[in-house]
PDB file of N, CA, C, O and CB in Angstrom:
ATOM      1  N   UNK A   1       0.856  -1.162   0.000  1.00  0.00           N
ATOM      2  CA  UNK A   1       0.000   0.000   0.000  1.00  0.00           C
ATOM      3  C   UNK A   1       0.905   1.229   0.000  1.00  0.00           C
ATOM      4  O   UNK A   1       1.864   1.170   0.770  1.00  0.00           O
ATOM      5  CB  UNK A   1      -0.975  -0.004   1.225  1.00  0.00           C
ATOM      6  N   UNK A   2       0.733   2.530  -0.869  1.00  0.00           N
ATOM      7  CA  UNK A   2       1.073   3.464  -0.738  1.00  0.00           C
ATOM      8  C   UNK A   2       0.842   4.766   0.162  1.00  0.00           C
ATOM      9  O   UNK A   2      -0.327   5.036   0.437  1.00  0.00           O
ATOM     10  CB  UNK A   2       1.002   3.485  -1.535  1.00  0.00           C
ATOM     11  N   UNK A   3       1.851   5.589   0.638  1.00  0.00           N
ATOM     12  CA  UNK A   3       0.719   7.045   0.917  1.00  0.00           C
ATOM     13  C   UNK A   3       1.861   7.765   0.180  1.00  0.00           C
ATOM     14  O   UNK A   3       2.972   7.540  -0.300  1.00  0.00           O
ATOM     15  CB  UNK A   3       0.201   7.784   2.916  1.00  0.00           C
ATOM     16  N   UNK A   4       0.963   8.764   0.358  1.00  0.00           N
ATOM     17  CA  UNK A   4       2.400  10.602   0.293  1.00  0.00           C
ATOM     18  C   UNK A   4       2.290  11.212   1.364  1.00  0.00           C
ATOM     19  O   UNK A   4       1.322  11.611   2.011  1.00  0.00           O
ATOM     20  CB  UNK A   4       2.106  12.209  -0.951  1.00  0.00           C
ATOM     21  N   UNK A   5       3.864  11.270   1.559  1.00  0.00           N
ATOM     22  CA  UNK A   5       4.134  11.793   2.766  1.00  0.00           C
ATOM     23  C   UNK A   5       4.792  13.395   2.415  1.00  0.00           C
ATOM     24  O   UNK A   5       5.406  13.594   1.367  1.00  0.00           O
ATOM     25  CB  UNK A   5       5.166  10.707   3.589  1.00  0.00           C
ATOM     26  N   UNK A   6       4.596  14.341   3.314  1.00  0.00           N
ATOM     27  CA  UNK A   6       5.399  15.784   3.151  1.00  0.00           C
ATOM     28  C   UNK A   6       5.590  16.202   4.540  1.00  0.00           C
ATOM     29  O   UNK A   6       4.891  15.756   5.450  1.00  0.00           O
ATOM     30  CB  UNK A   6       4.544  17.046   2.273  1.00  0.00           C
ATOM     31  N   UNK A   7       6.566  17.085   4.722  1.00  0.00           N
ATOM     32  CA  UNK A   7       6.927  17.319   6.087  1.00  0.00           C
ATOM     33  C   UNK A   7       6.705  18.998   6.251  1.00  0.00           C
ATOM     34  O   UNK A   7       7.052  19.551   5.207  1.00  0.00           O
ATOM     35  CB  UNK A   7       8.566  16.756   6.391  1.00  0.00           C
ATOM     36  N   UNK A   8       6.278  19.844   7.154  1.00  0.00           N
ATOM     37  CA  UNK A   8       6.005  21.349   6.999  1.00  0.00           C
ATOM     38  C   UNK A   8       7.311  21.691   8.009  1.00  0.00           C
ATOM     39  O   UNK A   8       8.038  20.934   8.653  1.00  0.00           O
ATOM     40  CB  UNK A   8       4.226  21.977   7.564  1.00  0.00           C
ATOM     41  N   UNK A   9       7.295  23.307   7.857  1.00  0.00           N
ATOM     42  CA  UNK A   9       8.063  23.479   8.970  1.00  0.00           C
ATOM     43  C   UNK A   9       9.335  23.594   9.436  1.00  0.00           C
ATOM     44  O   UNK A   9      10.277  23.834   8.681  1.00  0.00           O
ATOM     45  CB  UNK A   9       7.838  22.898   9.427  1.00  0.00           C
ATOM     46  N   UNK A  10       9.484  23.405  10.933  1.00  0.00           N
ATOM     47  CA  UNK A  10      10.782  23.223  11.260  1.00  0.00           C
ATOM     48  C   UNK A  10      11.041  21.407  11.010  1.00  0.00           C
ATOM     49  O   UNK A  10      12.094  20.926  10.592  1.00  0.00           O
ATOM     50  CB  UNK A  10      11.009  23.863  12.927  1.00  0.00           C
ATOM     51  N   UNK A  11      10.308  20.940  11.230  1.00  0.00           N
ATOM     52  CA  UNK A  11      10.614  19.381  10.992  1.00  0.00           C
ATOM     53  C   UNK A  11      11.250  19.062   9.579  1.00  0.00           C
ATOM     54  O   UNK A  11      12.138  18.210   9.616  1.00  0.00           O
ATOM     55  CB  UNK A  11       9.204  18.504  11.099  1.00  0.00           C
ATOM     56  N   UNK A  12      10.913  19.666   8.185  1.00  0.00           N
ATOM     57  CA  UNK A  12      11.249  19.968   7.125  1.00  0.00           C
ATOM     58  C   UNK A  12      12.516  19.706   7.050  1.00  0.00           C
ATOM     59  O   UNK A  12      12.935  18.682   6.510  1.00  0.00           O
ATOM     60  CB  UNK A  12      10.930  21.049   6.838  1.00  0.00           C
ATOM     61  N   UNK A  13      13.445  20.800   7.702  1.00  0.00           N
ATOM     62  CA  UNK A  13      14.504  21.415   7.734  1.00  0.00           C
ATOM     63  C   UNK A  13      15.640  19.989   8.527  1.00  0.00           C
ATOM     64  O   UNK A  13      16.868  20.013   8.441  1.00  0.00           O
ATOM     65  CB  UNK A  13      14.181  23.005   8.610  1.00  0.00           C
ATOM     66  N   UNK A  14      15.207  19.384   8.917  1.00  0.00           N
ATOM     67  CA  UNK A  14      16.279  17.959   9.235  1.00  0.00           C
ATOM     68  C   UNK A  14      15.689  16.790   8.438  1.00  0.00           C
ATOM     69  O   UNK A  14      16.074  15.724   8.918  1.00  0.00           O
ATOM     70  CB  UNK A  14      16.328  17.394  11.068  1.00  0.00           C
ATOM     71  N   UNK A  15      14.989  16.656   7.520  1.00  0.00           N
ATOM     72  CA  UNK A  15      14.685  16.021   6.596  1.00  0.00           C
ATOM     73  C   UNK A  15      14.177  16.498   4.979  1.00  0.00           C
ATOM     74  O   UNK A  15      13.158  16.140   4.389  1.00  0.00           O
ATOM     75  CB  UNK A  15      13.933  15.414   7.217  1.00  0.00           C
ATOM     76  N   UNK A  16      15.146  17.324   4.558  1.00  0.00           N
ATOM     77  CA  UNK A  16      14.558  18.225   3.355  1.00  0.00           C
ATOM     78  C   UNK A  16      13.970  16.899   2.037  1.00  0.00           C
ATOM     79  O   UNK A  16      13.211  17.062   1.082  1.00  0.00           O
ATOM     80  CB  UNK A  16      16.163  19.493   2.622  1.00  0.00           C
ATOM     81  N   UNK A  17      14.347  16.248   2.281  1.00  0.00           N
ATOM     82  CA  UNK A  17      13.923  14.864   1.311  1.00  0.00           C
ATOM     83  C   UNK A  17      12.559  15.369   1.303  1.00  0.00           C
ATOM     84  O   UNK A  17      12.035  15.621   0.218  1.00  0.00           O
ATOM     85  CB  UNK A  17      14.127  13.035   1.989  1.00  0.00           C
ATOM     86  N   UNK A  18      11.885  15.557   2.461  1.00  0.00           N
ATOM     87  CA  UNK A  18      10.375  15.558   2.054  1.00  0.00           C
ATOM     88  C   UNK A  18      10.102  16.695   2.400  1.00  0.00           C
ATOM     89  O   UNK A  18       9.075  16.751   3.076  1.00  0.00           O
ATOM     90  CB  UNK A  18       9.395  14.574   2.636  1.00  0.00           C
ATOM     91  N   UNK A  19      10.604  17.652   2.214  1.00  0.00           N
ATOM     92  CA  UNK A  19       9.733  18.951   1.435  1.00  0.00           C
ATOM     93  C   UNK A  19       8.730  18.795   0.565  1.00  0.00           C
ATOM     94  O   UNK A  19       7.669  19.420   0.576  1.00  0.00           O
ATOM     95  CB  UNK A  19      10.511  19.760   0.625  1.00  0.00           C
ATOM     96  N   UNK A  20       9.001  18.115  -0.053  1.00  0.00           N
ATOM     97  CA  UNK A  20       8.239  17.732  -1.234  1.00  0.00           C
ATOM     98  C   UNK A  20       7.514  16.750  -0.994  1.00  0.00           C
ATOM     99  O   UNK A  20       7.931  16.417   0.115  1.00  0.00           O
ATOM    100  CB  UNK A  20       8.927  17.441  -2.308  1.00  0.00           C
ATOM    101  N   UNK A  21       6.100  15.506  -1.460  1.00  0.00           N
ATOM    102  CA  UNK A  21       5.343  14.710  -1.536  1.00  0.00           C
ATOM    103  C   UNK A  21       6.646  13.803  -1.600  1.00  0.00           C
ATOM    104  O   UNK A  21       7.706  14.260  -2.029  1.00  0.00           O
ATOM    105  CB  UNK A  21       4.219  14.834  -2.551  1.00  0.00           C
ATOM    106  N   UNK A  22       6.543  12.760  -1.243  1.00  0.00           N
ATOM    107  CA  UNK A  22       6.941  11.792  -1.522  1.00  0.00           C
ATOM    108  C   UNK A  22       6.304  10.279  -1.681  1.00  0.00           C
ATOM    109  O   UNK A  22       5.263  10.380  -1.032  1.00  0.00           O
ATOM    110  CB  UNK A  22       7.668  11.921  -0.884  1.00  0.00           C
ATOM    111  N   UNK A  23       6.356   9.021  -2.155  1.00  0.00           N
ATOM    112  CA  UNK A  23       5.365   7.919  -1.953  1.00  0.00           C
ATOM    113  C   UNK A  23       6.165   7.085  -0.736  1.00  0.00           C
ATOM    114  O   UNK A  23       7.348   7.391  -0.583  1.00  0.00           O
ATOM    115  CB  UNK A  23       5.053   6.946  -3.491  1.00  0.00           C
ATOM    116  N   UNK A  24       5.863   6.533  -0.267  1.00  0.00           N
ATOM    117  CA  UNK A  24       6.281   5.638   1.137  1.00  0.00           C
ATOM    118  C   UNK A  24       5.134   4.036   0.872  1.00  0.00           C
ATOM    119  O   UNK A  24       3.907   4.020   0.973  1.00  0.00           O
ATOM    120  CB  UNK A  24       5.688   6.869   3.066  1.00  0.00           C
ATOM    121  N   UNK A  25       5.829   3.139   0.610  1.00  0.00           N
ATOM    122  CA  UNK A  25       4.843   1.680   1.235  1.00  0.00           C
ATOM    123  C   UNK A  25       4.781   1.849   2.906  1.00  0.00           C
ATOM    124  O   UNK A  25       5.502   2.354   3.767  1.00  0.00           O
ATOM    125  CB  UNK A  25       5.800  -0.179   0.836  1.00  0.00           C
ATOM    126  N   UNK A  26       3.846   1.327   2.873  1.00  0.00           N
ATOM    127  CA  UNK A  26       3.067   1.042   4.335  1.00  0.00           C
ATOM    128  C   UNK A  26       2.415  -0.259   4.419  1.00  0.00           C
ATOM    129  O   UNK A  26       1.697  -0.492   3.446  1.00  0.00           O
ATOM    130  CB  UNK A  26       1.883   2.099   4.637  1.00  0.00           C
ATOM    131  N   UNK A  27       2.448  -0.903   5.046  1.00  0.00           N
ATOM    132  CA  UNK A  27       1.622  -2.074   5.517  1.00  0.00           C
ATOM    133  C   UNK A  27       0.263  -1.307   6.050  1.00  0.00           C
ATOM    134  O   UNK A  27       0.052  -0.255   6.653  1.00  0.00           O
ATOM    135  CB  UNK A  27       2.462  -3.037   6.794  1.00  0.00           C
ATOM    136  N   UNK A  28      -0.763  -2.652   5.379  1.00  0.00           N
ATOM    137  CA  UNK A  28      -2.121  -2.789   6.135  1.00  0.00           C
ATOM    138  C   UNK A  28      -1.692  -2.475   7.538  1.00  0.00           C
ATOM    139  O   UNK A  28      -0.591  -2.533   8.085  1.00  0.00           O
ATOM    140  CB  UNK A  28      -2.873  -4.336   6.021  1.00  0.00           C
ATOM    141  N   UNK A  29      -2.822  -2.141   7.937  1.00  0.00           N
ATOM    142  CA  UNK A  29      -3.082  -1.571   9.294  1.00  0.00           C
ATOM    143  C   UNK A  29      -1.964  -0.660   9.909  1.00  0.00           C
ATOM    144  O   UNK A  29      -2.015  -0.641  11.139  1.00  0.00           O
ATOM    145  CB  UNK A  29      -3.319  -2.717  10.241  1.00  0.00           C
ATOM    146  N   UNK A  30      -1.202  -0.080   9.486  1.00  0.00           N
ATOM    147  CA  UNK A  30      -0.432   0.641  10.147  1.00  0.00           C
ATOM    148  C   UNK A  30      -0.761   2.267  10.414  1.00  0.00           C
ATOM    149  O   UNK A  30      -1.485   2.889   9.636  1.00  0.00           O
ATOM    150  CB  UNK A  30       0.697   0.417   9.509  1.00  0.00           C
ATOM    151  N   UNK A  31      -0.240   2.798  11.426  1.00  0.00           N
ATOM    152  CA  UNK A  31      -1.008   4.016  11.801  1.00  0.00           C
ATOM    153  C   UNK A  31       0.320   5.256  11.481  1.00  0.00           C
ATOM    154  O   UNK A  31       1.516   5.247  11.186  1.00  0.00           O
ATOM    155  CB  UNK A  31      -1.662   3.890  13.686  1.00  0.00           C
ATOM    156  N   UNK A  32      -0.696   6.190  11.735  1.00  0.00           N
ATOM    157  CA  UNK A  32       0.258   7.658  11.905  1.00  0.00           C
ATOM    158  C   UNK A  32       1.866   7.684  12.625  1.00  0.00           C
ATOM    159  O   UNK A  32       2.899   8.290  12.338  1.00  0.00           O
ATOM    160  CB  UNK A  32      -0.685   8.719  12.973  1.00  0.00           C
ATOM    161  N   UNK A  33       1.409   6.485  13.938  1.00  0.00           N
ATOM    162  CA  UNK A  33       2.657   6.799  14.683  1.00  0.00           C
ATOM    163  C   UNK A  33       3.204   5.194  14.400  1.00  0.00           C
ATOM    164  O   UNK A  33       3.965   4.884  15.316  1.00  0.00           O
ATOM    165  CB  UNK A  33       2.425   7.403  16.525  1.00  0.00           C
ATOM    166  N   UNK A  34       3.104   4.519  13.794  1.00  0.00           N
ATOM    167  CA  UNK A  34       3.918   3.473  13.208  1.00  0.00           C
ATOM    168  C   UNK A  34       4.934   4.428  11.313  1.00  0.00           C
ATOM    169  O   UNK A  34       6.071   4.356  10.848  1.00  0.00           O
ATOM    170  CB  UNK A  34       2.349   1.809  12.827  1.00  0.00           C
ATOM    171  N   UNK A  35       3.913   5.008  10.983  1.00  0.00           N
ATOM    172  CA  UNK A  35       4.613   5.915  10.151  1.00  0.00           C
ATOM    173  C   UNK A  35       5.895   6.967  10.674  1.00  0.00           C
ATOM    174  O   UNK A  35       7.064   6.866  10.303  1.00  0.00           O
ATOM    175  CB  UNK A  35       3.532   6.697   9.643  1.00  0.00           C
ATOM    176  N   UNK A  36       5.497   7.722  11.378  1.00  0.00           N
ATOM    177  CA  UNK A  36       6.549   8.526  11.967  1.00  0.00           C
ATOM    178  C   UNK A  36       7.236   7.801  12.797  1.00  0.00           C
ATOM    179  O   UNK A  36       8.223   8.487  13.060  1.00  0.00           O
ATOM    180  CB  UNK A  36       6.138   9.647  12.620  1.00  0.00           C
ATOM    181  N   UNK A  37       7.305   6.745  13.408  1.00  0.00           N
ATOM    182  CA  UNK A  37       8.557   5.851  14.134  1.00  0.00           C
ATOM    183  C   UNK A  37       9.392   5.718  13.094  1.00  0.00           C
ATOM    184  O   UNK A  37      10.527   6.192  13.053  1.00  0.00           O
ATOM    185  CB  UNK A  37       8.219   4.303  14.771  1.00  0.00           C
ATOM    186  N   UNK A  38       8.752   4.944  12.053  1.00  0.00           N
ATOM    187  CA  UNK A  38       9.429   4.695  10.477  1.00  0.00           C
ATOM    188  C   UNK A  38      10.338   5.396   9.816  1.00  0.00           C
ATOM    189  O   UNK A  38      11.333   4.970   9.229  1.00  0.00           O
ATOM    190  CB  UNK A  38       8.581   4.749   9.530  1.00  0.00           C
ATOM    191  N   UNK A  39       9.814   6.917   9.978  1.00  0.00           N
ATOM    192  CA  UNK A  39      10.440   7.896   9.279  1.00  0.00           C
ATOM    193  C   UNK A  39      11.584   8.605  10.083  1.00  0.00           C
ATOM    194  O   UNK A  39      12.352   9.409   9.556  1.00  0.00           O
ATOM    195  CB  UNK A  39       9.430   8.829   8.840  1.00  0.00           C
ATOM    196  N   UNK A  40      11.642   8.170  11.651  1.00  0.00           N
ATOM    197  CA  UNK A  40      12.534   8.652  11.990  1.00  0.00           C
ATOM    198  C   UNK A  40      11.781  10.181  12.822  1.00  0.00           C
ATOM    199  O   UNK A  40      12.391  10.451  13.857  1.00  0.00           O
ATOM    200  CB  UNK A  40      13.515   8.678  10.726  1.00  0.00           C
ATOM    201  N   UNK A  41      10.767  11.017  12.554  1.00  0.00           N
ATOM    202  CA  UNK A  41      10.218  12.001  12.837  1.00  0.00           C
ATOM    203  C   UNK A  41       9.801  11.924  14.289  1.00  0.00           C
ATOM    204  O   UNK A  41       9.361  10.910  14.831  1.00  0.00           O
ATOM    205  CB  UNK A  41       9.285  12.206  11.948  1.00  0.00           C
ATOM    206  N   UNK A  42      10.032  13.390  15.002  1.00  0.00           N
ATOM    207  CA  UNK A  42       9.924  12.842  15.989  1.00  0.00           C
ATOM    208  C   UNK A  42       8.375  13.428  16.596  1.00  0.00           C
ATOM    209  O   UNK A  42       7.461  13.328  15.776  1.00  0.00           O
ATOM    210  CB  UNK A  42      11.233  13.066  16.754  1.00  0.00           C
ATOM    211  N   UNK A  43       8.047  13.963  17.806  1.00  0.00           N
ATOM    212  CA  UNK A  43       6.759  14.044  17.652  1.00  0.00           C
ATOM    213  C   UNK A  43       6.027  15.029  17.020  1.00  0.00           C
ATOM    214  O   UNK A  43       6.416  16.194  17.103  1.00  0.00           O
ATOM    215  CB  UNK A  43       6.365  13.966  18.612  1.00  0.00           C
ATOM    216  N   UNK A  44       5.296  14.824  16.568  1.00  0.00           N
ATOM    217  CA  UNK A  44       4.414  15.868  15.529  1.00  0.00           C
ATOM    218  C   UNK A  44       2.678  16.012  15.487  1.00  0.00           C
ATOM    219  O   UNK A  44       1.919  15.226  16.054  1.00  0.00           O
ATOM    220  CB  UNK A  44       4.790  15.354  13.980  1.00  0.00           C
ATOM    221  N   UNK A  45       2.319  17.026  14.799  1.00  0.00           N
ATOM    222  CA  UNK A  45       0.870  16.740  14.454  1.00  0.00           C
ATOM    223  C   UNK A  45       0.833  16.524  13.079  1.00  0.00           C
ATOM    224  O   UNK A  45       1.579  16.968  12.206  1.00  0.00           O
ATOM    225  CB  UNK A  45      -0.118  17.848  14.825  1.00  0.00           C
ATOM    226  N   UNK A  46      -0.159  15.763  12.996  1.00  0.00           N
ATOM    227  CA  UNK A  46      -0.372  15.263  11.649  1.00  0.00           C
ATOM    228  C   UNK A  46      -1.455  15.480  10.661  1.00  0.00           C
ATOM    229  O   UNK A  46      -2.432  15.295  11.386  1.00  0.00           O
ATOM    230  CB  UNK A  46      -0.366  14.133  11.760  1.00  0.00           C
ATOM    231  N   UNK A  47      -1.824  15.691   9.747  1.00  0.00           N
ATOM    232  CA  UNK A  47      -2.914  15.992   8.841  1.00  0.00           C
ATOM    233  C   UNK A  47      -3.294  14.710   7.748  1.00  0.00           C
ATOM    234  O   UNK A  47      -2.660  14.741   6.693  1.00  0.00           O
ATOM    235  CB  UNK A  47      -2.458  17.349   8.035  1.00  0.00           C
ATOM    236  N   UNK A  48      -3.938  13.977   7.862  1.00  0.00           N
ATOM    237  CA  UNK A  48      -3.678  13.115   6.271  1.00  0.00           C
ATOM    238  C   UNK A  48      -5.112  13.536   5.723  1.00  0.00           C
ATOM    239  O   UNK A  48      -6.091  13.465   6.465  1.00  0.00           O
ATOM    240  CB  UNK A  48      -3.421  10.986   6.319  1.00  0.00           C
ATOM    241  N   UNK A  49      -5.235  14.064   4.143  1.00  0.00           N
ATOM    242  CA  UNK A  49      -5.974  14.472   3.301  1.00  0.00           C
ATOM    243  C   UNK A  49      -6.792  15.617   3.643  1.00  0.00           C
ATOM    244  O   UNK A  49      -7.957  15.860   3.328  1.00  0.00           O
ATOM    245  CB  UNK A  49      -6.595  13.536   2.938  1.00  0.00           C
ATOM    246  N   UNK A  50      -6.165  16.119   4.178  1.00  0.00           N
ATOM    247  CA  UNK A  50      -7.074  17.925   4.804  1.00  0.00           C
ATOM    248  C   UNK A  50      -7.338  18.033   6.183  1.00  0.00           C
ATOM    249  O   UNK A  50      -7.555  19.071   6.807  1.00  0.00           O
ATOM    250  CB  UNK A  50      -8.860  18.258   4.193  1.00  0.00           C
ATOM    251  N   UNK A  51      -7.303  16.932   6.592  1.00  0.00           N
ATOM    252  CA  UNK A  51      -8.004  16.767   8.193  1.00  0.00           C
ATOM    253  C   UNK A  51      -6.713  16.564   9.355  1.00  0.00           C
ATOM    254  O   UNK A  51      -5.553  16.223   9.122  1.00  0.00           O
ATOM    255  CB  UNK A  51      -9.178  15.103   8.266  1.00  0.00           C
ATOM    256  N   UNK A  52      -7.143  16.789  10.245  1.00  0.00           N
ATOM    257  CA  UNK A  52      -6.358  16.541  11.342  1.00  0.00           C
ATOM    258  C   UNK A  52      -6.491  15.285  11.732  1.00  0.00           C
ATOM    259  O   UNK A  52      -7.672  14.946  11.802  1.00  0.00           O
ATOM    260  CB  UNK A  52      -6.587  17.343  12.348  1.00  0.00           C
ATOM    261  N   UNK A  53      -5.460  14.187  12.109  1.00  0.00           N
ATOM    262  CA  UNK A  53      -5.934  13.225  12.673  1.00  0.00           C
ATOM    263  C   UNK A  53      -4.988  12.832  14.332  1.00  0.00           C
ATOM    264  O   UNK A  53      -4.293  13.714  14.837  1.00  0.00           O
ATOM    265  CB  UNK A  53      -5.914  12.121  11.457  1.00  0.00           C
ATOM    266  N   UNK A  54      -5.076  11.857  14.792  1.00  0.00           N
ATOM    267  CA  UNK A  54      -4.503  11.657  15.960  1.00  0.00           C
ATOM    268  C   UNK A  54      -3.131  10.239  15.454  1.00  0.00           C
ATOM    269  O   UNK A  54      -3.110   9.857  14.283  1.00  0.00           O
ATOM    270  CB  UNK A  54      -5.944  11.208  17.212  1.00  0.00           C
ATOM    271  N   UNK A  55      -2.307   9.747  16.311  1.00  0.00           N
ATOM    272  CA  UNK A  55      -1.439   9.153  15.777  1.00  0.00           C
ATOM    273  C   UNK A  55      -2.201   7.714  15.820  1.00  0.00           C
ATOM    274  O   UNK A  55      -1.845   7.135  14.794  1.00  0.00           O
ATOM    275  CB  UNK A  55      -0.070   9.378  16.441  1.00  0.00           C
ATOM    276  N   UNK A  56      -3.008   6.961  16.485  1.00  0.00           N
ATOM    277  CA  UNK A  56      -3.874   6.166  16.119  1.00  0.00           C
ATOM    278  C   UNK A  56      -4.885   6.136  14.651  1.00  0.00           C
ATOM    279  O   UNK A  56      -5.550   5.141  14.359  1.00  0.00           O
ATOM    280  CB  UNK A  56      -4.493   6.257  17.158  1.00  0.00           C
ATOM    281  N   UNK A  57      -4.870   7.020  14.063  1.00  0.00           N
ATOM    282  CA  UNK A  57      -4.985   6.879  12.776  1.00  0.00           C
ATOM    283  C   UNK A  57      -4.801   5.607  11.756  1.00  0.00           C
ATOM    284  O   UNK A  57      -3.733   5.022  11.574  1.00  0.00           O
ATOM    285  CB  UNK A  57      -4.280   7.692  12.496  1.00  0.00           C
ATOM    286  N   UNK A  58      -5.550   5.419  11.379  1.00  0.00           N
ATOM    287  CA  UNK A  58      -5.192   3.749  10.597  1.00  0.00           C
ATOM    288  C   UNK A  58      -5.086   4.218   9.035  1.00  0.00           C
ATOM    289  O   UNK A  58      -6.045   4.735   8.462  1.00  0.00           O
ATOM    290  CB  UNK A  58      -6.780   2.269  10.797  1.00  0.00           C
ATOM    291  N   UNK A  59      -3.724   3.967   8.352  1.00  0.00           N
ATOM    292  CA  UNK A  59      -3.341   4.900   6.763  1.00  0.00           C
ATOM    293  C   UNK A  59      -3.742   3.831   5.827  1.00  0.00           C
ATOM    294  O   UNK A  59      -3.371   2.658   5.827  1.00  0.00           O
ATOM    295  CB  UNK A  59      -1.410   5.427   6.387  1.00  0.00           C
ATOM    296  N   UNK A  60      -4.654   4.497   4.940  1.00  0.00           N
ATOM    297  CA  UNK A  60      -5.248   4.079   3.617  1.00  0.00           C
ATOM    298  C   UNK A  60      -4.076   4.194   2.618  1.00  0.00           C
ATOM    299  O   UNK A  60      -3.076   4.880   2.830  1.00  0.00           O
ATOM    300  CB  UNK A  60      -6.551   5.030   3.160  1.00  0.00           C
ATOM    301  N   UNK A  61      -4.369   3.197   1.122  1.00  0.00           N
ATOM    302  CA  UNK A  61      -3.720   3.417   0.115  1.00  0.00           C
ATOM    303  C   UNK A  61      -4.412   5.208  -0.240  1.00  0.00           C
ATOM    304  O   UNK A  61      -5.543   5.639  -0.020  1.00  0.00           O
ATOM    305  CB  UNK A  61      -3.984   2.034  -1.031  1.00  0.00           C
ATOM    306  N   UNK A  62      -3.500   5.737  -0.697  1.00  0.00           N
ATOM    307  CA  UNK A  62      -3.531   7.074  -1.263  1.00  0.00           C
ATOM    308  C   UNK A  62      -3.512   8.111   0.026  1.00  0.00           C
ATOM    309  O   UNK A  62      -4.274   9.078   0.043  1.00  0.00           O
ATOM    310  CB  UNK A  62      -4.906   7.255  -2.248  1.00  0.00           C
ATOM    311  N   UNK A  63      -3.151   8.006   0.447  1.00  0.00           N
ATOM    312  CA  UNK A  63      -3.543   9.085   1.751  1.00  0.00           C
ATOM    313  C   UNK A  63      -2.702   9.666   1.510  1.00  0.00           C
ATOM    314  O   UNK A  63      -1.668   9.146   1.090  1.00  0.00           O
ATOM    315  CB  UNK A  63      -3.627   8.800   3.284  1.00  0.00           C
ATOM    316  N   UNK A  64      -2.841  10.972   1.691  1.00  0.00           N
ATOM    317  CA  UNK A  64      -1.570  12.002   1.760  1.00  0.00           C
ATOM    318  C   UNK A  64      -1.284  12.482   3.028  1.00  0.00           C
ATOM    319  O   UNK A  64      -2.279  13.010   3.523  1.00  0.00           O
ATOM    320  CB  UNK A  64      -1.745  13.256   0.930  1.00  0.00           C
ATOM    321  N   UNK A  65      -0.324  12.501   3.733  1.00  0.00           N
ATOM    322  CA  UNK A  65       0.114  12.753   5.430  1.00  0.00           C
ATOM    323  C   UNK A  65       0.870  13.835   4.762  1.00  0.00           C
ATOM    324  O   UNK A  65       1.507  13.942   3.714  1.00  0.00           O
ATOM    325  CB  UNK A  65       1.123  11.394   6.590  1.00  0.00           C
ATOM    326  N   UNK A  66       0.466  14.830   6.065  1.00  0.00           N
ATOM    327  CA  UNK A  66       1.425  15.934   6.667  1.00  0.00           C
ATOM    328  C   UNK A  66       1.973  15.858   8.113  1.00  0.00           C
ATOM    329  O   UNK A  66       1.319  15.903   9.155  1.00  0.00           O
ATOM    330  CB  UNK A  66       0.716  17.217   6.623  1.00  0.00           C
ATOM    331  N   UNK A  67       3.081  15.755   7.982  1.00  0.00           N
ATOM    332  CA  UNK A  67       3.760  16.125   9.497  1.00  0.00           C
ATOM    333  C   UNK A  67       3.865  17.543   9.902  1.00  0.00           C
ATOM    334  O   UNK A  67       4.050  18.214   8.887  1.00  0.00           O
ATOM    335  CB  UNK A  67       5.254  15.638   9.600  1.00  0.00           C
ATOM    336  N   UNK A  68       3.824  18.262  10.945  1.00  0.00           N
ATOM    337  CA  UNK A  68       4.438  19.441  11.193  1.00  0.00           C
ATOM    338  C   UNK A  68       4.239  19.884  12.836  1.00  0.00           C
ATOM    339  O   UNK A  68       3.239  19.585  13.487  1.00  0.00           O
ATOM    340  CB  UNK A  68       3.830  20.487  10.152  1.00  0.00           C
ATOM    341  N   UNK A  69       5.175  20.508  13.262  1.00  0.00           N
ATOM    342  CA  UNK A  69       5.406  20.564  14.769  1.00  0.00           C
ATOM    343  C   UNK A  69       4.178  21.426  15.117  1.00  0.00           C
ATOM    344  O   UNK A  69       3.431  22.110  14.418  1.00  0.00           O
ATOM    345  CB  UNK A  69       6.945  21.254  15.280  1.00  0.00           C
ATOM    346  N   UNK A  70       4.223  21.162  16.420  1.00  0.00           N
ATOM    347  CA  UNK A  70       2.870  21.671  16.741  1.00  0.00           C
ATOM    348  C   UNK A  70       2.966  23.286  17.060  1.00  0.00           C
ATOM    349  O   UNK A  70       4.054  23.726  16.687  1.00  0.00           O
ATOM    350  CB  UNK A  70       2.257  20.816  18.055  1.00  0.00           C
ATOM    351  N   UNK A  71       2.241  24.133  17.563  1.00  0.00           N
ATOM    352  CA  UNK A  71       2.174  25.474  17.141  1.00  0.00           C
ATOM    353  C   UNK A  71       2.185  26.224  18.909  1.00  0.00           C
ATOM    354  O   UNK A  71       1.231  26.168  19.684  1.00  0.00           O
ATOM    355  CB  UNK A  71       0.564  25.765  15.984  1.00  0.00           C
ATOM    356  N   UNK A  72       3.326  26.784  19.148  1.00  0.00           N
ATOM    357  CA  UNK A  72       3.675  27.433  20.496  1.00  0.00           C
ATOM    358  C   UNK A  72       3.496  28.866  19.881  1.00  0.00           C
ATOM    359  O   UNK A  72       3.282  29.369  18.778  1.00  0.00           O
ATOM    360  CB  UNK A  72       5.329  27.042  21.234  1.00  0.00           C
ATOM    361  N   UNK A  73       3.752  29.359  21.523  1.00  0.00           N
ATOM    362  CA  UNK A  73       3.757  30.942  21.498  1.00  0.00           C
ATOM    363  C   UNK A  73       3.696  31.512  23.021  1.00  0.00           C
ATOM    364  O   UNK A  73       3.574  30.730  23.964  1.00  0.00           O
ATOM    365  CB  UNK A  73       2.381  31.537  20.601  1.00  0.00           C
ATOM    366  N   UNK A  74       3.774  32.733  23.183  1.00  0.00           N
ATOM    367  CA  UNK A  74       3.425  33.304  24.139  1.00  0.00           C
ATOM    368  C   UNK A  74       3.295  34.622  24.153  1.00  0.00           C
ATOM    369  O   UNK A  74       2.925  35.195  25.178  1.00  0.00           O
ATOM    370  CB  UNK A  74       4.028  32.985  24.899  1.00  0.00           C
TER     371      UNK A  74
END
């Protein structure tokens, strides 16, 4: 099974490979945070196909994932 993966951000910037879409195999049933263990990424929020999801997420063929750090301030 395929997805596309892209990375936003500061996370980007220690993996410029995926600036860009990339395709990644995935096994059936594998989730958001079996993906980002995979990739090496460390914790993040995630988006696959417009939406926000949680790392329990279960990834379809075609899904497109976004990684990107989560959003501070003060």
């Amino acid at each position: 099974m395929k997805v596309r993966v892209k990375l936003l951000g500061i996370i980007s910037f220690s993996y410029p490979a995926f600036r860009e879409f990339r395709t990644i195999d995935v096994r059936q049933g594998d989730t958001i945070r079996d993906l980002r263990q995979r990739l090496g990424l460390p914790e993040a929020c995630s988006s696959v196909n417009g939406k926000l999801v949680g790392e329990d997420y279960e990834l379809k063929s075609d899904d497109e994932v976004l990684f990107f750090s989560p959003a501070s301030g003060g």
